[in-house]
N, CA, C and O atoms as CSV, one atom per row, in Angstrom:
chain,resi,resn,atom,element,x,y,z
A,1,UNK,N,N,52.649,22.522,30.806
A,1,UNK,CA,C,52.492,21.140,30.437
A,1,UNK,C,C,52.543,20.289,31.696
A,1,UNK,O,O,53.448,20.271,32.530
A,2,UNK,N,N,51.486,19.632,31.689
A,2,UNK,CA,C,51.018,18.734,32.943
A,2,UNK,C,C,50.829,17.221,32.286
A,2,UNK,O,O,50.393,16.935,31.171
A,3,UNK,N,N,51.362,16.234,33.478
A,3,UNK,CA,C,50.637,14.911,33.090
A,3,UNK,C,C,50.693,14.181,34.578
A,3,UNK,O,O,51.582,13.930,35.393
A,4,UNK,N,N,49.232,13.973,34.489
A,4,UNK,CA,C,48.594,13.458,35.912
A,4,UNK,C,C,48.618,11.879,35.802
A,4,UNK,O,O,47.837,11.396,34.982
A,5,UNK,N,N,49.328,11.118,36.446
A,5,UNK,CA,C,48.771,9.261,36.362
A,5,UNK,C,C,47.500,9.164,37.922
A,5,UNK,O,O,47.601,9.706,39.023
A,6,UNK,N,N,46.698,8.496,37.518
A,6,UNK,CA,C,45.652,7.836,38.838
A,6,UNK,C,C,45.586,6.410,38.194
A,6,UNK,O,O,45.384,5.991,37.054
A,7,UNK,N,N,45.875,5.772,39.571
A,7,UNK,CA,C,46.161,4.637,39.191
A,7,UNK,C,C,44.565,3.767,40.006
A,7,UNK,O,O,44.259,3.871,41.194
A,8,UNK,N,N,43.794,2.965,38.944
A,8,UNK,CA,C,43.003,2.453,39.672
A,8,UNK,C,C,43.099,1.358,39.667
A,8,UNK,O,O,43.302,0.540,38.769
A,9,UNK,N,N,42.884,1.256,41.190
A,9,UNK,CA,C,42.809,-0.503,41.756
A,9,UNK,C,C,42.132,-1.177,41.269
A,9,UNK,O,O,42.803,-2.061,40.735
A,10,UNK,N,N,41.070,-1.323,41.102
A,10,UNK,CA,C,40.550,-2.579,40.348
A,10,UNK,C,C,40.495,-2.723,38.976
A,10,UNK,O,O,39.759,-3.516,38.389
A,11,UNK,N,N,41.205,-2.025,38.510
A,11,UNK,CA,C,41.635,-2.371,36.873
A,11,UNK,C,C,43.043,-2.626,36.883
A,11,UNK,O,O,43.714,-2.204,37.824
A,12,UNK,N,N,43.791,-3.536,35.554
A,12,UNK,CA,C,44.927,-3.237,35.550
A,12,UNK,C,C,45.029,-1.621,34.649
A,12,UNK,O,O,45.513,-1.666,33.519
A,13,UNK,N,N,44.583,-0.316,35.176
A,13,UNK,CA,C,44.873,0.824,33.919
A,13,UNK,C,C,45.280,2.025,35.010
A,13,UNK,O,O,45.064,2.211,36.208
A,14,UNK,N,N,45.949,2.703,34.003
A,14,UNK,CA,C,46.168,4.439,34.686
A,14,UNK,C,C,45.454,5.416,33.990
A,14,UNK,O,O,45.700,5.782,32.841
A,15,UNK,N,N,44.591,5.815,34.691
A,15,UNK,CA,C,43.931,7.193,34.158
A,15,UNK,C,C,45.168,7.903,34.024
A,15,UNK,O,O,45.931,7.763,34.979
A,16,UNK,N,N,45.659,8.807,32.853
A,16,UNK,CA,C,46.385,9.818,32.615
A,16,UNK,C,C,46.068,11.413,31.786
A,16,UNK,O,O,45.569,11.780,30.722
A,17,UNK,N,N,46.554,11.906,32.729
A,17,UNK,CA,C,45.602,13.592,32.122
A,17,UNK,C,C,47.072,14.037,31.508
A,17,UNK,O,O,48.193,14.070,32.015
A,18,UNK,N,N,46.565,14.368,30.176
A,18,UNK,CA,C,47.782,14.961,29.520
A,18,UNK,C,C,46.848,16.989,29.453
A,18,UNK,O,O,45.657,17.294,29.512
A,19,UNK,N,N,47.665,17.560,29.363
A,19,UNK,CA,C,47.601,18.899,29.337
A,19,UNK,C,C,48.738,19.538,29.252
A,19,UNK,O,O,49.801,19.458,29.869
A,20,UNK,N,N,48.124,20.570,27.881
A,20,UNK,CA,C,49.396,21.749,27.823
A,20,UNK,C,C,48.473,22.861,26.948
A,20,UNK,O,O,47.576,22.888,26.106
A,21,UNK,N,N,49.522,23.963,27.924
A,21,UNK,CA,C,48.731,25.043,27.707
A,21,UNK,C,C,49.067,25.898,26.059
A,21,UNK,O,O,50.040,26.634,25.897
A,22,UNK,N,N,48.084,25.607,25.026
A,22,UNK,CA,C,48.464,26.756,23.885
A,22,UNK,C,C,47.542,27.923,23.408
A,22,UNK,O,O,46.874,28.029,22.379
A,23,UNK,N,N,47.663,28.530,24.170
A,23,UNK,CA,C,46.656,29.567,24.066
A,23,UNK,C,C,46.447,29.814,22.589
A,23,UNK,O,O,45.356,30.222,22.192
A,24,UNK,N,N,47.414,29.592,21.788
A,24,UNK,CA,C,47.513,30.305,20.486
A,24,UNK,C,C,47.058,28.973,19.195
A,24,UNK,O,O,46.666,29.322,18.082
A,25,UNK,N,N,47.183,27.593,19.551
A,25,UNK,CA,C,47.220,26.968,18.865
A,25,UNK,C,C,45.464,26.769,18.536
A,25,UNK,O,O,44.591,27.398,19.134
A,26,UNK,N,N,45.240,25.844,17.553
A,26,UNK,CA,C,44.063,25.365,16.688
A,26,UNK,C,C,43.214,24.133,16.959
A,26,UNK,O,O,42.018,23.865,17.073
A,27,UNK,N,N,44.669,23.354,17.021
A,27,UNK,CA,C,44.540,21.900,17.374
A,27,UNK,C,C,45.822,20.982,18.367
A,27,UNK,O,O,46.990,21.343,18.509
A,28,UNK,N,N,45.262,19.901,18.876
A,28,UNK,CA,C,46.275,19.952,19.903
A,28,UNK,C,C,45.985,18.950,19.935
A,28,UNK,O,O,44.776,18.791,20.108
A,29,UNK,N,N,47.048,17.362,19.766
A,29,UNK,CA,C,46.554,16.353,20.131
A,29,UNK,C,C,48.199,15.472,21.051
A,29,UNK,O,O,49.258,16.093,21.130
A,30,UNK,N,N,48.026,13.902,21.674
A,30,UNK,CA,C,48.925,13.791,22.173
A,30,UNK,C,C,48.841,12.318,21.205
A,30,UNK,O,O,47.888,11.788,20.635
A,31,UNK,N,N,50.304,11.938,21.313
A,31,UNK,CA,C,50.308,10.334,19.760
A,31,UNK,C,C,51.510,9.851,20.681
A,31,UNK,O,O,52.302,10.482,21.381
A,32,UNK,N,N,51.400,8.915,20.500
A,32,UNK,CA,C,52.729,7.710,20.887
A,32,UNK,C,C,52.137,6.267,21.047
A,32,UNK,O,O,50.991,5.918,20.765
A,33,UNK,N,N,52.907,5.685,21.435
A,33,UNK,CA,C,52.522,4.156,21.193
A,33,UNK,C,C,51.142,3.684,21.709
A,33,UNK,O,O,50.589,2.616,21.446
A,34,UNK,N,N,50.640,4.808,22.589
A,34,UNK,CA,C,49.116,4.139,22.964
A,34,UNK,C,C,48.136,4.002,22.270
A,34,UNK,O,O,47.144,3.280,22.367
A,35,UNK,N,N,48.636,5.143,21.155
A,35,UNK,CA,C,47.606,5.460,20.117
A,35,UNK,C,C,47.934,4.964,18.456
A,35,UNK,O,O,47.186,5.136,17.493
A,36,UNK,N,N,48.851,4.515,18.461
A,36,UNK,CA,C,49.669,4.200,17.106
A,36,UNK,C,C,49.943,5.055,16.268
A,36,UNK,O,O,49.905,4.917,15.045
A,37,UNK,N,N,50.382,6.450,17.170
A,37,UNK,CA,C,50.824,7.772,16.914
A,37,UNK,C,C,49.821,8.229,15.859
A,37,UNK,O,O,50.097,8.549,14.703
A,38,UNK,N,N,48.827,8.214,16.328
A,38,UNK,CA,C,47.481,8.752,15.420
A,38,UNK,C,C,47.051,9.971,15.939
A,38,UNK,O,O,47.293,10.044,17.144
A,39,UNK,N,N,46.474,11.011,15.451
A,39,UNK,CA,C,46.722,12.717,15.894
A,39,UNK,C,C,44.735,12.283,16.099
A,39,UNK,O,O,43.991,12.571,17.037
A,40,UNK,N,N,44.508,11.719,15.140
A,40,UNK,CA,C,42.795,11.480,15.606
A,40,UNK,C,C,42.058,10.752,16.478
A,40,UNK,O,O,40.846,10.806,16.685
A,41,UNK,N,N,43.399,9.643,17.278
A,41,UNK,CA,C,42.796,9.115,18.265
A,41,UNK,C,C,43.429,10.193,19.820
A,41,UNK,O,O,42.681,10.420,20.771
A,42,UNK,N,N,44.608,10.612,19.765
A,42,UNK,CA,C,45.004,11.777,20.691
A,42,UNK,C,C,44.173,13.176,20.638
A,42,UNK,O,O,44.515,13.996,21.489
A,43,UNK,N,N,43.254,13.511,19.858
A,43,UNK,CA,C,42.431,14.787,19.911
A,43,UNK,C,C,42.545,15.232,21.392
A,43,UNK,O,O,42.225,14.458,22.295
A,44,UNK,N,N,43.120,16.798,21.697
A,44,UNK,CA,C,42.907,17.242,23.109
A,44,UNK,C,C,41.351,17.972,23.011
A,44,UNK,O,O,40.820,18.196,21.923
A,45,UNK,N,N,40.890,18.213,23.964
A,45,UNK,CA,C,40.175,19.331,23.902
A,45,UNK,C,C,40.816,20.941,24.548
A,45,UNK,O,O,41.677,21.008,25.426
A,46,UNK,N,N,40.217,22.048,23.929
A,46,UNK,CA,C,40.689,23.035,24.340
A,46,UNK,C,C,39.548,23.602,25.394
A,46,UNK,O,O,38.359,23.510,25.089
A,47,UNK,N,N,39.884,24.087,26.422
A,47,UNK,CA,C,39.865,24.706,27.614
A,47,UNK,C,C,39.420,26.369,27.599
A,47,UNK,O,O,39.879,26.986,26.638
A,48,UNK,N,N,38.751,26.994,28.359
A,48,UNK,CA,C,38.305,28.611,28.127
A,48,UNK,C,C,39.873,29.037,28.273
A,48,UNK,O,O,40.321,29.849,27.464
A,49,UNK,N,N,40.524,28.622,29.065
A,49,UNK,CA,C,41.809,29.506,29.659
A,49,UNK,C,C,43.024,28.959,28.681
A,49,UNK,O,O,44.195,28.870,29.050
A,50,UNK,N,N,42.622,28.670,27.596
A,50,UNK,CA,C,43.452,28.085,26.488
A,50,UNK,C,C,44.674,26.853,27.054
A,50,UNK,O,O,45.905,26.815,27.075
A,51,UNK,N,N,43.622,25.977,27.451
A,51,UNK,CA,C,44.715,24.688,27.877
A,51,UNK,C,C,43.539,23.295,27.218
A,51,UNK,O,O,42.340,23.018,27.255
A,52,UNK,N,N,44.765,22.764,26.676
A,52,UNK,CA,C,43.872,21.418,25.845
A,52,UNK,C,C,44.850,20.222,26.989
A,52,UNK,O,O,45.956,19.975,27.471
A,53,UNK,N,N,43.398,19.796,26.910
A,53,UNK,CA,C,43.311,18.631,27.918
A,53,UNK,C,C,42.838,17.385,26.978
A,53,UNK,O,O,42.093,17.419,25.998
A,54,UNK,N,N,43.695,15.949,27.752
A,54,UNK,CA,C,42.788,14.944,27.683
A,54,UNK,C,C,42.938,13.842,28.766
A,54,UNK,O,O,43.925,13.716,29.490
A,55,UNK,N,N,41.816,13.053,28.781
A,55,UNK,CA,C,42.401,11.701,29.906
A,55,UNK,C,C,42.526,10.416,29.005
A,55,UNK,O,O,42.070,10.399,27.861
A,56,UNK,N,N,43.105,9.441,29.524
A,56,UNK,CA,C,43.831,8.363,28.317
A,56,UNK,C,C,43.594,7.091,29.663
A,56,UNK,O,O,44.240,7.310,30.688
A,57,UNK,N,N,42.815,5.985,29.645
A,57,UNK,CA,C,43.247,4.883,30.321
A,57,UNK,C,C,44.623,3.573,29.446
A,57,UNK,O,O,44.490,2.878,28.439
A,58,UNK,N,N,45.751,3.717,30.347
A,58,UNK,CA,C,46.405,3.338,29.720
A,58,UNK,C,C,47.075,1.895,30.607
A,58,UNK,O,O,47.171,1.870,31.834
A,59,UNK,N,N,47.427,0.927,29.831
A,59,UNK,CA,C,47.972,-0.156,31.003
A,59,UNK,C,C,48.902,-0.042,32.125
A,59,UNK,O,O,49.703,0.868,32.338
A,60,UNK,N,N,48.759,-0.725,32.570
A,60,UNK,CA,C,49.368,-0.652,33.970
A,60,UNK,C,C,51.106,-0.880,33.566
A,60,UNK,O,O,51.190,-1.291,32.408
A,61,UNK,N,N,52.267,-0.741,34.129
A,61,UNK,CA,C,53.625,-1.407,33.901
A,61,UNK,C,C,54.065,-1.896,32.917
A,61,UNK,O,O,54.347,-3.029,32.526
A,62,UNK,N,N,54.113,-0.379,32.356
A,62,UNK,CA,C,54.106,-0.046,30.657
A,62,UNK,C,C,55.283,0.835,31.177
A,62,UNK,O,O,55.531,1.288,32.295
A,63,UNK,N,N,56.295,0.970,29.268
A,63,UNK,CA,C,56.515,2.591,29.458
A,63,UNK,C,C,56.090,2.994,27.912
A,63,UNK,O,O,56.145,2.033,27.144
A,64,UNK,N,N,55.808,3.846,27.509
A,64,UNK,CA,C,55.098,4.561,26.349
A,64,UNK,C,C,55.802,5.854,25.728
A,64,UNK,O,O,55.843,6.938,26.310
A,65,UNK,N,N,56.428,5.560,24.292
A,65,UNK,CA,C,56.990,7.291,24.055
A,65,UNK,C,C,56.181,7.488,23.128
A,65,UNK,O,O,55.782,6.710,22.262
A,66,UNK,N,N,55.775,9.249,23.441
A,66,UNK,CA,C,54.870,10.007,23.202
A,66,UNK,C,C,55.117,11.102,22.354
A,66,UNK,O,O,55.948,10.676,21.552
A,67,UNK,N,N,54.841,12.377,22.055
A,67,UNK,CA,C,54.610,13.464,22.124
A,67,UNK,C,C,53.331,14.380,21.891
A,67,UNK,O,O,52.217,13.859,21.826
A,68,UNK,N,N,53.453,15.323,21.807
A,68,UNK,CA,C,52.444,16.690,21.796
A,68,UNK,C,C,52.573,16.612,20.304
A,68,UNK,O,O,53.601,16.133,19.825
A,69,UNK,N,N,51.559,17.069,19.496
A,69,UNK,CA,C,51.401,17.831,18.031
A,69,UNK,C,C,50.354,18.957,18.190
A,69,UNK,O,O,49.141,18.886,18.386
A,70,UNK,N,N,51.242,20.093,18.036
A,70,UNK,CA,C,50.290,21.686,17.936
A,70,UNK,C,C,50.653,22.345,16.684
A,70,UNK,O,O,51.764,22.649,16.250
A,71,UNK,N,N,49.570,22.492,16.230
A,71,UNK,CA,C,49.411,22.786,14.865
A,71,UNK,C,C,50.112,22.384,14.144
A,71,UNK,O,O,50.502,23.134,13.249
A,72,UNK,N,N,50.550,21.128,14.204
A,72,UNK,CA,C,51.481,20.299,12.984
A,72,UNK,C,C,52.954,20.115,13.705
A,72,UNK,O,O,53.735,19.207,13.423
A,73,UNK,N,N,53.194,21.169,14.711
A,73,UNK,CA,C,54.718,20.851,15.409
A,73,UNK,C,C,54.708,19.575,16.313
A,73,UNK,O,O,53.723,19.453,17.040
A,74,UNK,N,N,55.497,18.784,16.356
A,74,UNK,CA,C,55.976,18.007,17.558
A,74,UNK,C,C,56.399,18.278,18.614
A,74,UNK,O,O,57.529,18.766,18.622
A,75,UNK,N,N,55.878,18.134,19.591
A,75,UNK,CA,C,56.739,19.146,21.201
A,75,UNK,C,C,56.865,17.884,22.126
A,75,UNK,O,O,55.998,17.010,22.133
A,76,UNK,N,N,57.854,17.845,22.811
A,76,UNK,CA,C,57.989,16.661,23.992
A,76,UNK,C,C,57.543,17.637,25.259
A,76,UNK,O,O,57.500,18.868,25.253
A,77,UNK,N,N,57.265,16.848,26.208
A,77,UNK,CA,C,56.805,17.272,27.250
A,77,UNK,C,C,57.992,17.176,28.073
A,77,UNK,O,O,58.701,16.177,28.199
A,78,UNK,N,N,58.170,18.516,28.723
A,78,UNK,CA,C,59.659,18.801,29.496
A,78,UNK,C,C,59.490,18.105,30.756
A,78,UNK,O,O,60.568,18.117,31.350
A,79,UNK,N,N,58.290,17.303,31.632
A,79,UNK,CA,C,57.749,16.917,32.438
A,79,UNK,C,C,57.868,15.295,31.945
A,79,UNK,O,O,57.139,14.735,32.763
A,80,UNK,N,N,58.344,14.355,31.136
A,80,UNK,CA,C,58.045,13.529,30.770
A,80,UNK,C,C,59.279,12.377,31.555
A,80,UNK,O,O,60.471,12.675,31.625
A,81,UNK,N,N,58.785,11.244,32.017
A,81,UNK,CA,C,59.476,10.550,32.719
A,81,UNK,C,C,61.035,10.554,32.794
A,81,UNK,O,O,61.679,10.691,33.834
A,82,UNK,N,N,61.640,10.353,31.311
A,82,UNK,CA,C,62.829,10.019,30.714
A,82,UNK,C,C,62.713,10.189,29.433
A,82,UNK,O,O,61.564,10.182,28.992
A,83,UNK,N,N,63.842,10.385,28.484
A,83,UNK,CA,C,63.381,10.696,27.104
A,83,UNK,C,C,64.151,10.048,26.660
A,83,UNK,O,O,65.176,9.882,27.321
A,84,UNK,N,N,64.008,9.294,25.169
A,84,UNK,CA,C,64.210,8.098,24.545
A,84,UNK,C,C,64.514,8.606,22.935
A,84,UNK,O,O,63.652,9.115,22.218
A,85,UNK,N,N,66.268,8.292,22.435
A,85,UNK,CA,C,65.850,8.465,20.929
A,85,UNK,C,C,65.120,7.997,20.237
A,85,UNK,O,O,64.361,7.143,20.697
A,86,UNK,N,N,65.032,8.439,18.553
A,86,UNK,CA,C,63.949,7.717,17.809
A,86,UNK,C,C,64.679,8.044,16.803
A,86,UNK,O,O,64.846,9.052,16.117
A,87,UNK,N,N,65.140,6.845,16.855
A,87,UNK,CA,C,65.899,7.160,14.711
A,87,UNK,C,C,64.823,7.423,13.817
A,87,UNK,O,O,64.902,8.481,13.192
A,88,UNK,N,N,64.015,6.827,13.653
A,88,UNK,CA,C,62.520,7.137,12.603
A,88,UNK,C,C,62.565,8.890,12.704
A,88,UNK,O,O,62.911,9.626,11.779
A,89,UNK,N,N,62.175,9.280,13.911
A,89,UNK,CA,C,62.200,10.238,14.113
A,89,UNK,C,C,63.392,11.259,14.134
A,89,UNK,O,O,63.017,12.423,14.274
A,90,UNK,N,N,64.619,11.092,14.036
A,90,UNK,CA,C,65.598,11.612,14.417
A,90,UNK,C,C,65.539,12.697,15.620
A,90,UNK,O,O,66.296,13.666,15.575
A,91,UNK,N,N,65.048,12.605,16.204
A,91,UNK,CA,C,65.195,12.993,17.894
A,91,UNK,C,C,64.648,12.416,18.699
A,91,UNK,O,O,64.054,11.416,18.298
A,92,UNK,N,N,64.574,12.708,20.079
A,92,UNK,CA,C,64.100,12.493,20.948
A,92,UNK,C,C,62.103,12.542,21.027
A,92,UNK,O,O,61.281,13.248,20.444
A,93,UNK,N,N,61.952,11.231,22.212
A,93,UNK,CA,C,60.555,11.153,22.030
A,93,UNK,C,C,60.494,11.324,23.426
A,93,UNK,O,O,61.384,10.754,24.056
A,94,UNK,N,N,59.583,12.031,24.124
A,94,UNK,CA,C,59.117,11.851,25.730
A,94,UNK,C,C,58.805,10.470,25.649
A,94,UNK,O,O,58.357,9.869,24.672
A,95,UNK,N,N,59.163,9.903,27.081
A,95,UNK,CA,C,58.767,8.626,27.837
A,95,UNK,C,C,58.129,9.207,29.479
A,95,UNK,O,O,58.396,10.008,30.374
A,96,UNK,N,N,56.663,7.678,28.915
A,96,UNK,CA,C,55.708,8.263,30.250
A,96,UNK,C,C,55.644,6.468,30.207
A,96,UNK,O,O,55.359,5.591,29.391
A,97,UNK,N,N,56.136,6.585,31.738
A,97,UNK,CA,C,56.020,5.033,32.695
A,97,UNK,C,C,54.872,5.154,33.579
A,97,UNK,O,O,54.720,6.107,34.344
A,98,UNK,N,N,53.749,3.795,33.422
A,98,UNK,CA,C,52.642,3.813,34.206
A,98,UNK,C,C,53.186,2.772,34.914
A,98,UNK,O,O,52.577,2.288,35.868
């Protein structure tokens, strides 16, 4: 599990590459506040070497909690800025600061 920020100058946005590797999974998407935790706007794509990727332009001097959904599970990203409870959720949500 990878997450890349590129930050471009003449926008206020961060390109961000989310990736994680499930060789085994179906579907793979990433949801949190950028997306209004929607699994159909996070769609990854999957990869020959079984890694689902996506890129996300996201605002600048933000922070955003997220997670992974593979095949219906929730996974936080062990790579994720800081991690944040979620009573809704009753656990923890990854936090990614652009």
């Amino acid at each position: 599990m990878t997450i890349k920020k590129q930050f471009v100058k003449t926008k206020p946005v961060c390109k961000v590459t989310f990736s994680i590797e499930a060789k085994q999974a179906d579907q793979v998407a990433v949801v949190g506040d950028f997306n209004n935790w929607d699994p159909e706007q996070g769609t990854m794509n999957k990869l020959k070497n079984g890694t689902f990727k996506t890129v996300l332009d996201l605002k600048k001097d933000a922070a955003y909690e997220f997670k992974y959904i593979i095949d219906g599970e929730y996974i936080n990203e062990p790579e994720a800025d800081s991690f944040k409870w979620n009573a809704f959720a009753g656990n923890e949500n990854g936090v990614l600061v652009v």
